[in-house]
Biopython code that builds the backbone (N, CA, C, O; Angstrom):
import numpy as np
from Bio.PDB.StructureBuilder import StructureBuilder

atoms = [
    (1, "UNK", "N", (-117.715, -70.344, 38.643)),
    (1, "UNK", "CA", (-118.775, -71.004, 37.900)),
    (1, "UNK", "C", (-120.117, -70.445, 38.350)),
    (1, "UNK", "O", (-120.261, -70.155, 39.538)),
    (2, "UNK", "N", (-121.103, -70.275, 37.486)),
    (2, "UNK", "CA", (-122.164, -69.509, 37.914)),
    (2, "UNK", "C", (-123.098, -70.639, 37.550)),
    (2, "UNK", "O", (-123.006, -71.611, 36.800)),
    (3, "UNK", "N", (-124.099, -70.127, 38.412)),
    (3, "UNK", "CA", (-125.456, -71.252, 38.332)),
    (3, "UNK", "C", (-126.543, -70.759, 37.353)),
    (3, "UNK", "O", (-126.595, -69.531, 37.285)),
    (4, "UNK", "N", (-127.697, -71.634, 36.338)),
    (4, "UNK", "CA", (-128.484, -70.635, 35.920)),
    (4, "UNK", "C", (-129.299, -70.821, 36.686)),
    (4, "UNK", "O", (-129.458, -71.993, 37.030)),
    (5, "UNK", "N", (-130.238, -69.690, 37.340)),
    (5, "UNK", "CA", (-131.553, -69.807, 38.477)),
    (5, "UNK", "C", (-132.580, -69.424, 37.899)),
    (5, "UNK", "O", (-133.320, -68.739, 38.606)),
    (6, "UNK", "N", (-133.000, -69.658, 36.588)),
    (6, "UNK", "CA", (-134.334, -69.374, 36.066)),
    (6, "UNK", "C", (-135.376, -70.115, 36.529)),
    (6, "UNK", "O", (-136.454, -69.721, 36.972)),
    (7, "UNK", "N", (-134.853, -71.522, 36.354)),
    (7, "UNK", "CA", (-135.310, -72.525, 37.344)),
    (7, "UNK", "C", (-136.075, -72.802, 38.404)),
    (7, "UNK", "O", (-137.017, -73.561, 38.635)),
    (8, "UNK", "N", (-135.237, -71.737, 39.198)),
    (8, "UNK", "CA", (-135.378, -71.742, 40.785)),
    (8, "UNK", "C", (-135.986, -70.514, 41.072)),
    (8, "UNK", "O", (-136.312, -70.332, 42.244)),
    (9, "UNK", "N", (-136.159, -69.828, 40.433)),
    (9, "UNK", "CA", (-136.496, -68.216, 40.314)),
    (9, "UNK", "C", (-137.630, -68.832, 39.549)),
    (9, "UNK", "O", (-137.025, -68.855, 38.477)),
    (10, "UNK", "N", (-138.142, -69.058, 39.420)),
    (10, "UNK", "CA", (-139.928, -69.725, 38.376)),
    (10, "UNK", "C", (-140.025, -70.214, 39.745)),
    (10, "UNK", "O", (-140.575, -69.423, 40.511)),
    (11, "UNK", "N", (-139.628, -71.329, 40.255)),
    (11, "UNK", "CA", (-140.043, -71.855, 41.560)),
    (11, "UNK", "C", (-140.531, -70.918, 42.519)),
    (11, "UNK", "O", (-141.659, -71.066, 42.989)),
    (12, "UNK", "N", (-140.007, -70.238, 42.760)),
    (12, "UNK", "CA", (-140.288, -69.368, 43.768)),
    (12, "UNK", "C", (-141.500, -68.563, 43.573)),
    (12, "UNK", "O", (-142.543, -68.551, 44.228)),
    (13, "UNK", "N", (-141.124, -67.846, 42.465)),
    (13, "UNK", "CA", (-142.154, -66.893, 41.703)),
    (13, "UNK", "C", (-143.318, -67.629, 42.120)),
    (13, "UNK", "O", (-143.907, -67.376, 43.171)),
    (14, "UNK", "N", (-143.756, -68.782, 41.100)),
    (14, "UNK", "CA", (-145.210, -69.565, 41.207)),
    (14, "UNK", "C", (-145.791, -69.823, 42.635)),
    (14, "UNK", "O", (-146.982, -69.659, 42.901)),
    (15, "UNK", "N", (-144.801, -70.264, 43.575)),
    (15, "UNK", "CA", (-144.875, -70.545, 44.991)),
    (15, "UNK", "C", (-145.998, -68.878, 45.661)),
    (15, "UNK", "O", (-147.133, -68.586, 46.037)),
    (16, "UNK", "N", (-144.770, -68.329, 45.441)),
    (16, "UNK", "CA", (-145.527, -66.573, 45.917)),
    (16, "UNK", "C", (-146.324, -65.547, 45.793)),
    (16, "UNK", "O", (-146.682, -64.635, 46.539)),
    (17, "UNK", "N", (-146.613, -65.967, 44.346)),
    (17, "UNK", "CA", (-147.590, -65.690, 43.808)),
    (17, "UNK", "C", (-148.792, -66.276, 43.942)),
    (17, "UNK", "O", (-149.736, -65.540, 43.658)),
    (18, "UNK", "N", (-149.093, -67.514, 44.332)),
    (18, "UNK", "CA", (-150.577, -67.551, 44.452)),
    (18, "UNK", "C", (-150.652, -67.346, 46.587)),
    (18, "UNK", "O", (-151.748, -67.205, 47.129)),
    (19, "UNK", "N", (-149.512, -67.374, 47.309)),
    (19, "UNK", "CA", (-149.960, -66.716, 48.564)),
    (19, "UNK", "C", (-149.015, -66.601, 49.066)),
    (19, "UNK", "O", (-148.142, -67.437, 48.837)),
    (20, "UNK", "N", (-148.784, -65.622, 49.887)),
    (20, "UNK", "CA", (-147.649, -64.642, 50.931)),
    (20, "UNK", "C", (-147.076, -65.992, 51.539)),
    (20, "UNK", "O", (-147.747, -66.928, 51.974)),
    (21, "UNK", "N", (-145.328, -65.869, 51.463)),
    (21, "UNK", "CA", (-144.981, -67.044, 52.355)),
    (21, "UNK", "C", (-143.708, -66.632, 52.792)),
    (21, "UNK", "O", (-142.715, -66.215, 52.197)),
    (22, "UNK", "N", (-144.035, -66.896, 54.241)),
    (22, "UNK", "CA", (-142.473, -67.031, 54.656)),
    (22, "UNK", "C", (-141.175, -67.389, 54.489)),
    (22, "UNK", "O", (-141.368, -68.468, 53.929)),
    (23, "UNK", "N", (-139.923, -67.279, 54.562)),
    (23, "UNK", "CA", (-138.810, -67.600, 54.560)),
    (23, "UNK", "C", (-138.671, -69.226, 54.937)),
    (23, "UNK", "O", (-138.034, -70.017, 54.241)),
    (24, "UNK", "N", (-139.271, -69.526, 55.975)),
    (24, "UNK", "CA", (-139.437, -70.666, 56.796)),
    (24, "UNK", "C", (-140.362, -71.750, 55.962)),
    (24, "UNK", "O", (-140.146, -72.930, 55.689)),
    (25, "UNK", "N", (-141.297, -71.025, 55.716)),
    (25, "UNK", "CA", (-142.363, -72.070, 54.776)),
    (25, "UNK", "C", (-141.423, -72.073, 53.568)),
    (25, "UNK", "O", (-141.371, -73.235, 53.163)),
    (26, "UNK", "N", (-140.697, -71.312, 52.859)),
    (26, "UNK", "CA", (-140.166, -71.380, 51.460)),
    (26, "UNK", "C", (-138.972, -72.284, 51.646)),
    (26, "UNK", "O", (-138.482, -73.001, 50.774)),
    (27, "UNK", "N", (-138.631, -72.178, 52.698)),
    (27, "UNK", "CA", (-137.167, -72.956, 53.161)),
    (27, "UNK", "C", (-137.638, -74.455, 53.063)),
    (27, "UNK", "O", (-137.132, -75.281, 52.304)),
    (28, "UNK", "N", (-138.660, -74.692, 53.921)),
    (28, "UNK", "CA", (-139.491, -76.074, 54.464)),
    (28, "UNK", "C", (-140.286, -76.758, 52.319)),
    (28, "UNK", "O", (-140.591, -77.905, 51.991)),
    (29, "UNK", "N", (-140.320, -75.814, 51.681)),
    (29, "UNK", "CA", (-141.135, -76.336, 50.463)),
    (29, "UNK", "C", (-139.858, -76.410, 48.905)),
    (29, "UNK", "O", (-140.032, -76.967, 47.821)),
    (30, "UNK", "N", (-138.942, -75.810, 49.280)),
    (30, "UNK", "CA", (-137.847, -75.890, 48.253)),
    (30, "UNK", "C", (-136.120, -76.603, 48.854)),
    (30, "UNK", "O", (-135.145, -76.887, 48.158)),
    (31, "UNK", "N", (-136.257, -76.691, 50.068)),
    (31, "UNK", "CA", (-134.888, -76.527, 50.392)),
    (31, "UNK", "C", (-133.970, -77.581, 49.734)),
    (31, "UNK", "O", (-132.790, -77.318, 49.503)),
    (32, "UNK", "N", (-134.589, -78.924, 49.397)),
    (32, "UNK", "CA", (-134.173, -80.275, 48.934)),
    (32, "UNK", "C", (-133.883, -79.507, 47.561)),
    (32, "UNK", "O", (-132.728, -79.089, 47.472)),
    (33, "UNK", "N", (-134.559, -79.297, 46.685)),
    (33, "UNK", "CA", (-134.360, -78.351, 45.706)),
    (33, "UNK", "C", (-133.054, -78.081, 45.174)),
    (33, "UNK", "O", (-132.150, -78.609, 44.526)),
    (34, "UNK", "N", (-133.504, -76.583, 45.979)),
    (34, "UNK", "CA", (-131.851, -75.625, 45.733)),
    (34, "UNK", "C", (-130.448, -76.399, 46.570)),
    (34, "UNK", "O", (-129.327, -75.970, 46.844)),
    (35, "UNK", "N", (-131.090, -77.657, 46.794)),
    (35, "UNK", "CA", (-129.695, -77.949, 47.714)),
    (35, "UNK", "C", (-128.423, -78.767, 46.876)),
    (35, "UNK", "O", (-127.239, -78.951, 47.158)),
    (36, "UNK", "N", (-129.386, -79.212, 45.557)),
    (36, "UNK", "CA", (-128.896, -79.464, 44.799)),
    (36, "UNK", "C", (-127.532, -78.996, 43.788)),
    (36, "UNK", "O", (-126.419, -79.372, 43.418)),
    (37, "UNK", "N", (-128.573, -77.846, 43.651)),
    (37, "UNK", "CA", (-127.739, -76.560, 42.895)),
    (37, "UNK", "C", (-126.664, -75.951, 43.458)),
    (37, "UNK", "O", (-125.645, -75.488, 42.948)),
    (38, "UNK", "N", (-127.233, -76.053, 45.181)),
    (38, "UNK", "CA", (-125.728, -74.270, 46.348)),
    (38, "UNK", "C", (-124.960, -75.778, 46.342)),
    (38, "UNK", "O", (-125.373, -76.915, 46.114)),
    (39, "UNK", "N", (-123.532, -75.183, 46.735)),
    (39, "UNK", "CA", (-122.169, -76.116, 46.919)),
    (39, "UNK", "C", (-122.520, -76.066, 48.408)),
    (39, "UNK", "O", (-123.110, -75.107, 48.905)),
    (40, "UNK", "N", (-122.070, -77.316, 49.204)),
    (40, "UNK", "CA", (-122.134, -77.511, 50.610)),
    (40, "UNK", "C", (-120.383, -76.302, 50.659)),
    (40, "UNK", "O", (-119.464, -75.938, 49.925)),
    (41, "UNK", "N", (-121.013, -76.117, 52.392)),
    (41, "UNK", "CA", (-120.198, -75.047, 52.858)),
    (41, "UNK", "C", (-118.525, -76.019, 53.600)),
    (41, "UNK", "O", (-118.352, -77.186, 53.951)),
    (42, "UNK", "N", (-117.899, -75.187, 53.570)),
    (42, "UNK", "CA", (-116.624, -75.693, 53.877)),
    (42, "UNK", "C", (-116.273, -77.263, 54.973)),
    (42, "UNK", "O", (-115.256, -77.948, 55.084)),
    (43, "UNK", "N", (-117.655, -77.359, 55.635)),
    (43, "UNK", "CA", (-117.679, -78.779, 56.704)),
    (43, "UNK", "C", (-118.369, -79.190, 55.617)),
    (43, "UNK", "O", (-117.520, -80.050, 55.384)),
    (44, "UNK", "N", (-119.452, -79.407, 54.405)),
    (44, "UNK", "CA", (-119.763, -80.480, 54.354)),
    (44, "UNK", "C", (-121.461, -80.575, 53.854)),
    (44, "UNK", "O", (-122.070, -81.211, 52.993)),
    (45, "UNK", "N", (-121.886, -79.404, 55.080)),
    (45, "UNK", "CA", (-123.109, -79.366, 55.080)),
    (45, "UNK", "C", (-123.700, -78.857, 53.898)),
    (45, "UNK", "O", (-122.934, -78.568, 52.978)),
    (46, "UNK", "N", (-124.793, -78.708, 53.764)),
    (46, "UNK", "CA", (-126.009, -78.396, 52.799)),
    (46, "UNK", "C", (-126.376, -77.367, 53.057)),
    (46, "UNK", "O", (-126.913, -77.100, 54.132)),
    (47, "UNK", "N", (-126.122, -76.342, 51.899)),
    (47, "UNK", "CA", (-126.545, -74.724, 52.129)),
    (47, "UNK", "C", (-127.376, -74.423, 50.827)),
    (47, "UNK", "O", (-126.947, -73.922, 49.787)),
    (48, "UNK", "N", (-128.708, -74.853, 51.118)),
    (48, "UNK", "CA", (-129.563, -74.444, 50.104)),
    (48, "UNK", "C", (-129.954, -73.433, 50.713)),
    (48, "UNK", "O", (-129.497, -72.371, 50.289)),
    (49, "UNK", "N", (-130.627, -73.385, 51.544)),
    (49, "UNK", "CA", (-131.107, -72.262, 52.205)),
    (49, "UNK", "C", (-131.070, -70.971, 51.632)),
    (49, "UNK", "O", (-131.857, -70.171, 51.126)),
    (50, "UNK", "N", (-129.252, -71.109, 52.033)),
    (50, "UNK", "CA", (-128.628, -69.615, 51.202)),
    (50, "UNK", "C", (-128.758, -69.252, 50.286)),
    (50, "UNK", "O", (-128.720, -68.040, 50.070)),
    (51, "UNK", "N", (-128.980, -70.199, 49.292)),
    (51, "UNK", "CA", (-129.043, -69.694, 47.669)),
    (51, "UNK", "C", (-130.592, -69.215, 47.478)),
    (51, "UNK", "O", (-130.844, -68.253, 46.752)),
    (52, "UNK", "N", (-131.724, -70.008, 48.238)),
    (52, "UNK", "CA", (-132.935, -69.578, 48.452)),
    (52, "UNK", "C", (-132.788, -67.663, 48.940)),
    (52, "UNK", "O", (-133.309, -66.639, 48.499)),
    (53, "UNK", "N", (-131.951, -67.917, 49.876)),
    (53, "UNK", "CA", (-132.106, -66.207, 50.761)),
    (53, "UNK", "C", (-131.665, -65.403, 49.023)),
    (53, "UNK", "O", (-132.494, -64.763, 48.376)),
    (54, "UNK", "N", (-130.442, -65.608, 48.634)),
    (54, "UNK", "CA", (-129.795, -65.421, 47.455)),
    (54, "UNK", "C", (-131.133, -64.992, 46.498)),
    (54, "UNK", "O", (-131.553, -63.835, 46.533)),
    (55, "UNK", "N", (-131.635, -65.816, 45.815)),
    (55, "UNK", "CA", (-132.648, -65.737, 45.130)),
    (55, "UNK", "C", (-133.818, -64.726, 45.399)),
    (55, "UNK", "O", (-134.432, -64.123, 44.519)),
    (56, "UNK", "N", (-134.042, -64.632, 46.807)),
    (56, "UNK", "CA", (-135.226, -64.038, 46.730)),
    (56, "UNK", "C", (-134.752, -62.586, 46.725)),
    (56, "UNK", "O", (-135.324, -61.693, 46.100)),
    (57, "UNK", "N", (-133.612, -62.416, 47.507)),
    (57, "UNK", "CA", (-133.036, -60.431, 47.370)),
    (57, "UNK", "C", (-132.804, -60.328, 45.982)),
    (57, "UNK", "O", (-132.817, -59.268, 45.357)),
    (58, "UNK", "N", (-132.602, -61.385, 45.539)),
    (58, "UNK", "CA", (-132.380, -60.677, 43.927)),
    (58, "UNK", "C", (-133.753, -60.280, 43.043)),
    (58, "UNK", "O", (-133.879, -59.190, 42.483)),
    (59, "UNK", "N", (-134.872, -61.464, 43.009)),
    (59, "UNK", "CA", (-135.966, -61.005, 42.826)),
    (59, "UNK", "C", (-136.520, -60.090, 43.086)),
    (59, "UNK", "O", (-137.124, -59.413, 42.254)),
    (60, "UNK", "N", (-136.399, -59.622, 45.339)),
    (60, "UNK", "CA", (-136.775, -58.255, 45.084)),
    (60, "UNK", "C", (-136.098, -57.014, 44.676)),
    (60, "UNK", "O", (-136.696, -55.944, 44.557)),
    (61, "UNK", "N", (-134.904, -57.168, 44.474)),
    (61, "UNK", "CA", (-134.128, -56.239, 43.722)),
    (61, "UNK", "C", (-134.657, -55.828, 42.362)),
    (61, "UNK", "O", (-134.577, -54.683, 41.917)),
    (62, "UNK", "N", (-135.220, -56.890, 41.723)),
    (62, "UNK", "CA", (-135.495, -56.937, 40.226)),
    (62, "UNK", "C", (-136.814, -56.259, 40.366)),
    (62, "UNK", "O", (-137.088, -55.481, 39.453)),
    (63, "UNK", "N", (-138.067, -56.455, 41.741)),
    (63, "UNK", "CA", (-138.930, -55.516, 41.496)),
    (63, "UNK", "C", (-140.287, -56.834, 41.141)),
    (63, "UNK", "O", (-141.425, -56.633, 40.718)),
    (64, "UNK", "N", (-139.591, -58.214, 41.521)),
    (64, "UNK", "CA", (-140.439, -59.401, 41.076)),
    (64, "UNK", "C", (-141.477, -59.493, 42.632)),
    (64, "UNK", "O", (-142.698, -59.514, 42.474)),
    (65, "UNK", "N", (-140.874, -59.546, 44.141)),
    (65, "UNK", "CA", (-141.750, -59.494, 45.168)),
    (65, "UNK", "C", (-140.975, -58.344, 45.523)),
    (65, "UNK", "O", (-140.102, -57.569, 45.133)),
    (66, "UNK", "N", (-142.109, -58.773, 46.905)),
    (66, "UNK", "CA", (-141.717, -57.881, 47.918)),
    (66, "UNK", "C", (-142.120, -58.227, 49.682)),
    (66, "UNK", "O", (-143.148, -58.719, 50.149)),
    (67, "UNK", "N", (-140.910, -57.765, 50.354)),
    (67, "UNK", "CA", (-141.552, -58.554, 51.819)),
    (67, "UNK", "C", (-141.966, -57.551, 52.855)),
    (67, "UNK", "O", (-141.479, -56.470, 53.188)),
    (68, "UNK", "N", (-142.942, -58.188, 53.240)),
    (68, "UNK", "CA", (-143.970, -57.537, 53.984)),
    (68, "UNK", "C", (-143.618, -58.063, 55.651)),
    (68, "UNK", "O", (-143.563, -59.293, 55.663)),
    (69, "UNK", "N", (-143.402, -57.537, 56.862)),
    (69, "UNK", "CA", (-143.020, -57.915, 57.792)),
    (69, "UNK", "C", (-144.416, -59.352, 58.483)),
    (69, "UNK", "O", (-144.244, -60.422, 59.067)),
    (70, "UNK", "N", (-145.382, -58.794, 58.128)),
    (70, "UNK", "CA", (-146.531, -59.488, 58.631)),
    (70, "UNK", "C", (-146.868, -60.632, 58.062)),
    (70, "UNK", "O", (-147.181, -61.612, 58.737)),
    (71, "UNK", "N", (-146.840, -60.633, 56.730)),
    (71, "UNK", "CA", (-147.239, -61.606, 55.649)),
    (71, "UNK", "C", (-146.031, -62.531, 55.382)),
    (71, "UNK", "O", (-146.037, -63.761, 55.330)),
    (72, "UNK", "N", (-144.875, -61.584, 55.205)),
    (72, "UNK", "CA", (-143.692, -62.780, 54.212)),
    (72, "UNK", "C", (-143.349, -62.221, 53.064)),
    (72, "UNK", "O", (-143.021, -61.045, 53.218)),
    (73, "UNK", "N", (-143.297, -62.589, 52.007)),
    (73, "UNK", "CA", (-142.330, -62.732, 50.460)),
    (73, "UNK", "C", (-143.899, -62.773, 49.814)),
    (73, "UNK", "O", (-144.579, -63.792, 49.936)),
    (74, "UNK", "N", (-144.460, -61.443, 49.043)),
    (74, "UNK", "CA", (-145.740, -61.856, 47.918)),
    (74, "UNK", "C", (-145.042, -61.030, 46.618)),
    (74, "UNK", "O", (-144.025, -60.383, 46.368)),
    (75, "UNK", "N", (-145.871, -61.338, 46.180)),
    (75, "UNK", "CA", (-145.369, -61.030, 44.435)),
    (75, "UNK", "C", (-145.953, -59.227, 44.235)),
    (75, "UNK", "O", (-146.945, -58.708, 44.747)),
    (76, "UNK", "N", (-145.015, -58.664, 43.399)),
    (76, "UNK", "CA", (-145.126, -57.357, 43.460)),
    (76, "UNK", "C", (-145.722, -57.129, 42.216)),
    (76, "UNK", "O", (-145.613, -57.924, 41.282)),
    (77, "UNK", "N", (-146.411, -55.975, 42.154)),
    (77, "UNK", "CA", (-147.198, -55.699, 40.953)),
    (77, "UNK", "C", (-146.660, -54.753, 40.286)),
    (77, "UNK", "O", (-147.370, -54.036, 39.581)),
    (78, "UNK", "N", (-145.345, -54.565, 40.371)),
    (78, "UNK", "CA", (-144.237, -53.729, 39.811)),
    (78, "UNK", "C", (-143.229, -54.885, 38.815)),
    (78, "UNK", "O", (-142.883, -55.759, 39.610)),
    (79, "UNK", "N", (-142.743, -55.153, 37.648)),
    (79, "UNK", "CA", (-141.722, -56.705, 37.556)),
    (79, "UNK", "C", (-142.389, -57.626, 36.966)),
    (79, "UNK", "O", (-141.756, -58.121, 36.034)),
    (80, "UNK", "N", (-143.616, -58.145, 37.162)),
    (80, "UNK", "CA", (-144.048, -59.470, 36.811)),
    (80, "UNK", "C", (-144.083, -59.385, 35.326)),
    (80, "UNK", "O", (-143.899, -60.482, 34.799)),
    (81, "UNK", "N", (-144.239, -58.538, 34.618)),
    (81, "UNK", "CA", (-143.677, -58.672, 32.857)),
    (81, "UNK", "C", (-142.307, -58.859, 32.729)),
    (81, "UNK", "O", (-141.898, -59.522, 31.776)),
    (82, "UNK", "N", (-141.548, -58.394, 33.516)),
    (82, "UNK", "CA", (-140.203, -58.431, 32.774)),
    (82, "UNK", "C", (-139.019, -60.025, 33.335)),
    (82, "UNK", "O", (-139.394, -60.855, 34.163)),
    (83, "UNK", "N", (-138.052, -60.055, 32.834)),
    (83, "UNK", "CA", (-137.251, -61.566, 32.969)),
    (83, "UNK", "C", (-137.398, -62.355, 34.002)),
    (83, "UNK", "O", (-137.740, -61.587, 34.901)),
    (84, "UNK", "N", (-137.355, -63.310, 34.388)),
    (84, "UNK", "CA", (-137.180, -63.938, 35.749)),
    (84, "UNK", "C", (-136.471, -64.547, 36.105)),
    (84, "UNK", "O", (-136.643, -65.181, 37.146)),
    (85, "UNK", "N", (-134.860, -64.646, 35.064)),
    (85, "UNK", "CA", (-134.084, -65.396, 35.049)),
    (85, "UNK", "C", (-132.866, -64.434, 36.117)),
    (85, "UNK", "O", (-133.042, -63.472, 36.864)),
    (86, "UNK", "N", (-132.012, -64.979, 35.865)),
    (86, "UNK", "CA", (-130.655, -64.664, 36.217)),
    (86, "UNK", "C", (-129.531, -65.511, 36.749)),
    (86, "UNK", "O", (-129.723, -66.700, 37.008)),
    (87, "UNK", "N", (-128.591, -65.043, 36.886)),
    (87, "UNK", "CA", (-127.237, -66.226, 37.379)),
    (87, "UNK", "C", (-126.646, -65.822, 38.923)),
    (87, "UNK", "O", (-126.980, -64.840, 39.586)),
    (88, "UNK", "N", (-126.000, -66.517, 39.169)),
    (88, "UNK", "CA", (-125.601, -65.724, 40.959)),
    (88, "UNK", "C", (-124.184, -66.211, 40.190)),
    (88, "UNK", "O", (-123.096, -66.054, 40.743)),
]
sb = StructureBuilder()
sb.init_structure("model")
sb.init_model(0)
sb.init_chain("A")
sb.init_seg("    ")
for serial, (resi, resn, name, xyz) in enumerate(atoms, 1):
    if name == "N":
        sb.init_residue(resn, " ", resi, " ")
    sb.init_atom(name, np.array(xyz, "f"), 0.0, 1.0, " ", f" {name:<3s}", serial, name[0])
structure = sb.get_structure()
């Protein structure tokens, strides 16, 4: 079963786009979120996180950000016209 993450992929996008953010800050501002959406892992627990990590390699795959060791996750000026959707 696949998820749609257009959703969550707009979330992010808007988040990063107006300033550079960490993994940690993105984790700390969505995690309730996507926790909704990721299936808890084999004990039980809550793995949003992952689908967050999930999301954002795919974005920068797509050419939507890009991470900067100093800054974090900002929005790339390569991508921002084209889809922002996708499924995992």
């Amino acid at each position: 079963m696949s998820i749609d993450c257009t959703h969550l992929d707009a979330l992010l996008l808007e988040s990063i786009e107006r300033i550079p953010k960490t993994f940690a800050e993105l984790r700390a501002e969505f995690e309730s979120e996507f926790n909704k959406h990721a299936k808890p892992n084999r004990y039980g627990d809550e793995n949003g996180w992952r689908l967050i990590d999930r999301r954002l390699q795919a974005l920068r795959k797509a050419g939507h950000i890009k991470f900067n060791s100093k800054l974090g996750w900002s929005a790339s000026s390569i991508g921002r016209s084209g889809e922002r959707g996708g499924e995992v």
